[in-house]
Structures are given as structure tokens and as C-alpha cells.
N, C-alpha and C positions, 0 to 999 in steps of 0.2 A: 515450419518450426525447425524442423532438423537443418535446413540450410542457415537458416539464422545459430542457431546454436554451433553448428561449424565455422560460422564467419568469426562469429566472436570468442568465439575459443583459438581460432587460428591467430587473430590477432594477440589475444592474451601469452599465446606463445610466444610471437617475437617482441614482445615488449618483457616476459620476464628476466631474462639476464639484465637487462636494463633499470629496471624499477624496484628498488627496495628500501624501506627506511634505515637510517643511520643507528638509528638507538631503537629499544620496544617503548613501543607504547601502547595504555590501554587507555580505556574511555567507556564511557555510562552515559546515559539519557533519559529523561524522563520528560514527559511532551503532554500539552492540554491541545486537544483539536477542536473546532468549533466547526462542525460539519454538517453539514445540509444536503441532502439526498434528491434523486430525480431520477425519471428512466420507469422500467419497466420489468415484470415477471412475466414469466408464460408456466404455466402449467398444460400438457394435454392439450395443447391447445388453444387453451384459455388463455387472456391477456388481460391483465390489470396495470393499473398507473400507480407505481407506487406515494407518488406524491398529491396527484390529485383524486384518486377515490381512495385511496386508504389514508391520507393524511400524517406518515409518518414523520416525526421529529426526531430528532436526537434526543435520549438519555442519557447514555455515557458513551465515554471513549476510552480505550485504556493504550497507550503508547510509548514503548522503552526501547532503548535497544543500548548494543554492550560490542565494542570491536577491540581488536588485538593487532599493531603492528609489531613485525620485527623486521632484522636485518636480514632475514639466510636470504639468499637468493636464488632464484628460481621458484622457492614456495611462496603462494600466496598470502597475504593476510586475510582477517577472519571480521566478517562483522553479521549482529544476530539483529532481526529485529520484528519485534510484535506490535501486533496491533490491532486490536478489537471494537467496533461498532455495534452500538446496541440503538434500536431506534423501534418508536411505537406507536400507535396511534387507531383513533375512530375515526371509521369512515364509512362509507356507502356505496357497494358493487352496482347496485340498482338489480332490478326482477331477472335481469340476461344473468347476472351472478358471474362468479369467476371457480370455476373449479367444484362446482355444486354447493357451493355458498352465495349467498342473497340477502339483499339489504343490506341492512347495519351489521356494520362488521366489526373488532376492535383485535389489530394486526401487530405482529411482532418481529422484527427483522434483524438476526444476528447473523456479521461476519466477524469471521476470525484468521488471521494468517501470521504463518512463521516464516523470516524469509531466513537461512545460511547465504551471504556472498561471500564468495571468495576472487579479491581484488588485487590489483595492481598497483602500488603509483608510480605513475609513469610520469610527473612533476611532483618535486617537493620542497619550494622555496615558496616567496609568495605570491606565486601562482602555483598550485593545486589540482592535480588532475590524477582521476582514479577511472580503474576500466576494471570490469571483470562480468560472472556470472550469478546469476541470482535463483535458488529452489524454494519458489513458495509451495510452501501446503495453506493451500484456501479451505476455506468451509464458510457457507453460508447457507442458513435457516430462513425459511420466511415461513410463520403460520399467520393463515387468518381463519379464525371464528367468527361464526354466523352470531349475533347477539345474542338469540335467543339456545347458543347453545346445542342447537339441534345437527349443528355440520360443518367441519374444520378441512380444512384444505392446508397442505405442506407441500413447501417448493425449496426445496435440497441441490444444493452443487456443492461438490466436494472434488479436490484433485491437486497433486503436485506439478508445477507450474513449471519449466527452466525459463529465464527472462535475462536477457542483457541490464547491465548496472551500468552507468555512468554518473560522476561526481563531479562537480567541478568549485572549487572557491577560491578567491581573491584577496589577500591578504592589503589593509593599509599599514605597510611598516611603523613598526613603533608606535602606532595609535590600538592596538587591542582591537580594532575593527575590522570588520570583513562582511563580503557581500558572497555565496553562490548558490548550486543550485545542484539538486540530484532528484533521479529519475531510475525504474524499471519500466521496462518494456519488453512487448513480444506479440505479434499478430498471426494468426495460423488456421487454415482451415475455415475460415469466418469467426471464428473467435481472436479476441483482442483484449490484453491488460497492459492497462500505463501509469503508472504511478510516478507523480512529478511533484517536487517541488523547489519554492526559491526563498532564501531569506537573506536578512540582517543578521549578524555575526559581532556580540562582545565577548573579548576574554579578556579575564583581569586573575591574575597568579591560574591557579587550578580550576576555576571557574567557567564555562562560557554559559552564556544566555544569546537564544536562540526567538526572533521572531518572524513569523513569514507566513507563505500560502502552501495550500497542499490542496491537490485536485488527484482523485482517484475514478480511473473509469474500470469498469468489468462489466465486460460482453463474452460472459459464457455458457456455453450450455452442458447438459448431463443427463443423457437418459433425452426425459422427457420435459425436462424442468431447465428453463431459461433466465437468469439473470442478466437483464441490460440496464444499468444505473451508472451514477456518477455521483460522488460523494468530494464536498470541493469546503472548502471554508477556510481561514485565519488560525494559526497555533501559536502557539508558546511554547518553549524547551527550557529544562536548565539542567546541565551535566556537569563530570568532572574529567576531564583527562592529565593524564601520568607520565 
């Protein structure tokens, strides 16, 4: 981690006298994700499938985010972004059980993360390119209840993240459209998060709409408690920039 995080901060160096926008601007986002879960918890030892014995779904999603360009140069700009998964479901550990829970189960799985980047760009005509550093605070809950109530099991990862940002989009002059694609990442220790995704791009006056894919994996662990999933599905955006 710490190598990665020198690599990409040393670059961020020599690209800031270089890269700054001409005028400020700000922007807003609000985002529908259509997400589908897979992978695995470990408790103690115990290992459950989150998708095939617990059967979780999606409930909600909640996803915004809000960034800030300006011209000074050498500072960074700012971009904030949330985003919350809730997902649930009945399922079945069978007699082995997972964590001294057995049977019929009915399971609950909340993450939540806050990412601050502080970026570059280091293209700004219509081609587009952004580098910089990314500090997520994760948390992620998973409880499962035994049916009958008699025994609950909680599997907790909590911890702030450093992850390299890259952005990349495509401008079609004079037609409002645009194609690209952005990502965090960081792999350390045996643990690993990547968060990627790619879309279609319309803007029209103050407007853009946003539609595309987003795949999220986390492979981390804490203590005793393991989260390995991948949460991947289709979104929708619609925002304003300034």
C-alpha cells in the first residue's frame, strides 16, 4: 500500500504545475444503481455464500456525489462521493451453520462509504483526463438471524482506505455526447478494492445524464471478520454542473 500510495502521489506531483482548470466549476450527482451481489463472509472462521445460502437482494442504493474545480495551481480539486448498499434476504446455513447460527436464516447486509479525492486534470479539452488520490471510509455490517430468534451472528469491517483515482472521458464535439470511464483502486497486504466504472454521457445547457455499468469488488478483512464480494449492475445519473 504505502509503495502504491508514493507512486501515485509522486506522479500527482509532477503533473500539478501542469494541470488546472481555466474557470471554477462545481457539479452534483444523483445516481440509481441496479446492483447484484456475490462472494463471500468469513466470521471466526466460518464461511458463508452470501448469495447462495443467504440469498441476499438488493433493497436500496443511495448514490451522490458533489466536486469543485478551480484554476489555482498546484492545489488540487475536490470531489466527495457517497454511497450506500443495503441488501437482504432468507436463506439457509444448513446444521454446519455459519457463526453458531443454523438453518433458516433471514440476513441483512449494509455498506456504506465516503470517498474525499483530491484530483488533477491533467487533459481538459475533448479528451479528459483526471489522476489523483482517493480516502475512503468503509463500513460494512452483515447480521444474520437464526429464524427462530435464538442466535445472531455480526460480521463488521470498518476502516479508511487511501486508493488511487483515475478518470478518463471522451467528448463528441458539438453533439452533447460523451463516452468514459472511472475507477479506485488499491491492493495491499491480501486485501484488495476496485471500484470501476464506464458510461454514455448527454449534456444539454446545465444538464448531463449519465447511463452505464459499475462493478465493485472488496476483499477485506478486520479483526476476525472477512468480506470478499462483488457488487456489479447497470445505473442511471442525472446532475448539474456550473
Amino acid at each position: 500500500m504505502r509503495k502504491l500510495v508514493l507512486a501515485v502521489g509522486g506522479s500527482l506531483i509532477l503533473v500539478a504545475p501542469l494541470s488546472q482548470a481555466e474557470v471554477v466549476g462545481l457539479g452534483a450527482s444523483v445516481s440509481y444503481w441496479d446492483s447484484d451481489l456475490s462472494g463471500k463472509a468469513t466470521t471466526n472462521n466460518d464461511v458463508v455464500d452470501v448469495e447462495n445460502e443467504l440469498n441476499l437482494d438488493s433493497d436500496s442504493n443511495a448514490n451522490a456525489s458533489l466536486y469543485l474545480e478551480h484554476p489555482v495551481p498546484v492545489l488540487p480539486n475536490i470531489r466527495l462521493n457517497y454511497t450506500l448498499v443495503e441488501q437482504s434476504g432468507r436463506g439457509d446455513v444448513g446444521l454446519a451453520g455459519f457463526d453458531g447460527v443454523t438453518g433458516d436464516v433471514q440476513s441483512d447486509l449494509d455498506l456504506e462509504q465516503l470517498d474525499l479525492t483530491l484530483y488533477y486534470e491533467v487533459l481538459d479539452n475533448w479528451v479528459n483526463l483526471d489522476l489523483g488520490l482517493t480516502a475512503r471510509d468503509l463500513a460494512g455490517d452483515l447480521i444474520v438471524r437464526q429464524a427462530n430468534g435464538l442466535a445472531t451472528s455480526e460480521t463488521s469491517i470498518d476502516g479508511v482506505i487511501p486508493m488511487g483515482y483515475l478518470a478518463a472521458r471522451f467528448d463528441l464535439p458539438l453533439t452533447g455526447v460523451s463516452v468514459g470511464a472511472e475507477g479506485n483502486f488499491i491492493s495491499f497486504d491480501g486485501d484488495s478494492l476496485h471500484d470501476f466504472n464506464a458510461y454514455g454521457q448527454y449534456e444539454i445547457s446545465l444538464i448531463q445524464f449519465r447511463a452505464g455499468y459499475r462493478q465493485m469488488s472488496i476483499d477485506y478483512e478486520d479483526d476476525n471478520d472477512r468480506l470478499d464480494v462483488e457488487i456489479g449492475g447497470p445505473f442511471v445519473s442525472a446532475g448539474v454542473s456550473f
